[in-house]
matplotlib code that plots the C-alpha trace (Angstrom):
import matplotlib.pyplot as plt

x = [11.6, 14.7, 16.1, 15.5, 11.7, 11.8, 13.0, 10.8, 7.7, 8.8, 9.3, 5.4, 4.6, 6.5, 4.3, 1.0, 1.6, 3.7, 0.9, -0.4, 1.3, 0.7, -0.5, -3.3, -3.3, -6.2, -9.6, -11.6, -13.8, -10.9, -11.3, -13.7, -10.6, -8.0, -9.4, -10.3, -6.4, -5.0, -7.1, -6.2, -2.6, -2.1, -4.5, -3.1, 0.6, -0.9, -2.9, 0.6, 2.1, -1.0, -2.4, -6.0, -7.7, -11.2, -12.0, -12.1, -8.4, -7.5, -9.4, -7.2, -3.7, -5.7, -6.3, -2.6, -0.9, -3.7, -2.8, 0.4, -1.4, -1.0, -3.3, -1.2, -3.3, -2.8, -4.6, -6.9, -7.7, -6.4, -4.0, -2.2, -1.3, 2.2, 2.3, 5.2, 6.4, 8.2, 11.0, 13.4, 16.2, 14.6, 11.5, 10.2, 8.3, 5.4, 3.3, 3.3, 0.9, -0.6, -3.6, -2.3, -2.9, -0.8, 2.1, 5.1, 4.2, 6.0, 3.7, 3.7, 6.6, 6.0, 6.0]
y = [30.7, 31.0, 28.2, 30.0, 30.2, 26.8, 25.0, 27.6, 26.2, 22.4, 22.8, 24.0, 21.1, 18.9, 20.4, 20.1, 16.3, 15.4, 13.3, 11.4, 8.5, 8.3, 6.6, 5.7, 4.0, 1.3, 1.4, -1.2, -0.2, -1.2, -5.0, -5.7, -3.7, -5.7, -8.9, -8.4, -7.2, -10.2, -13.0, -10.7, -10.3, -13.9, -16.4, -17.9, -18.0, -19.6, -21.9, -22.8, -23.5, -26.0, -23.5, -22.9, -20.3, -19.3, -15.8, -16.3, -17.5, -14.2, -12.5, -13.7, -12.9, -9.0, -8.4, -10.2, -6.9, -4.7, -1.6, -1.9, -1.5, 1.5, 1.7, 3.0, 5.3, 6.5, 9.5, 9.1, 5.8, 2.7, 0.2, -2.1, -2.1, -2.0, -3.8, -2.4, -3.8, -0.7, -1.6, 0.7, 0.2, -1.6, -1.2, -4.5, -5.2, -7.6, -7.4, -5.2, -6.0, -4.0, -5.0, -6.8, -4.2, -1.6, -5.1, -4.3, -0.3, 2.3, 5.0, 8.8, 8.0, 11.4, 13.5]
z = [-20.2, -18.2, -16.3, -12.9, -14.2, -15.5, -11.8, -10.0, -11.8, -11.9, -8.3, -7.5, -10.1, -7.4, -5.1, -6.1, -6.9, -4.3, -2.3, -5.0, -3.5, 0.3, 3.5, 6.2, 9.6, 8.3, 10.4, 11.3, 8.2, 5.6, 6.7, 3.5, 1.4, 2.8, 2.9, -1.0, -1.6, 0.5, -2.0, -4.7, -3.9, -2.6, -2.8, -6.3, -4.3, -1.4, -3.6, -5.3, -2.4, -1.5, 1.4, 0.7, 3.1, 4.1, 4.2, 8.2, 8.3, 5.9, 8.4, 11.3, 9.8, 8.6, 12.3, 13.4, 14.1, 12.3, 14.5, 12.4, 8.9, 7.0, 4.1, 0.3, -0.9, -4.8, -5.8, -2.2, -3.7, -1.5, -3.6, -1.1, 2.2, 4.6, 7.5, 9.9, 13.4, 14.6, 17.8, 19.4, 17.1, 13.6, 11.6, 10.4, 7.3, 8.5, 5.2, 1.8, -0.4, -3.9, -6.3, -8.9, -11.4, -9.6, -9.3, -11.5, -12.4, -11.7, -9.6, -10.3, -12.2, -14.2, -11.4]

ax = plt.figure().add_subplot(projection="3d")
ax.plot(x, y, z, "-o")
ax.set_aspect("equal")
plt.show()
């Protein structure tokens, strides 16, 4: 296979796997998702830091700012969640949380 041939066809590859990572505005019908992530993701850091929360209070810091969560979706599947505070001149990172088994990995890192 020439190289021409070769790029061509690693470039469609690109292609067809280029959303495997990607996002979603969350809806009020991700709260049982998110609130499972947040325990999931930081309960044990919380717990460490001698801050123990009901599922209400995890409730009340999903819904801070929720029209500025953005489910990560991998392969369509939600896996963690970014929180951003966008402002005329700065984007701010309110949140970013994964499932612990997605922690530490490398995503799509073969495409």
């Amino acid at each position: 296979m020439s190289n021409v041939t070769h790029a061509v066809n690693a470039s469609n590859d690109n292609i067809k796997h280029s959303a495997i990572i990607s996002f979603r505005r969350a809806i009020a019908s991700d709260r049982d998702f998110l609130l499972n992530l947040r325990k999931a993701s930081m309960e044990k850091h919380l717990n460490n830091a001698g801050i123990y929360l009901d599922d209400n209070a995890h409730l009340q810091r999903i819904d801070e700012f929720f029209a500025d969560s953005h489910l990560i979706l991998y392969k369509k599947r939600p896996v963690g969640l970014l929180k951003l505070g966008l402002f005329a001149n700065k984007i701010h990172v309110r949140q970013f949380q994964l499932l612990p088994t997605f922690q530490g990995e490398v995503l799509a890192a073969k495409y």
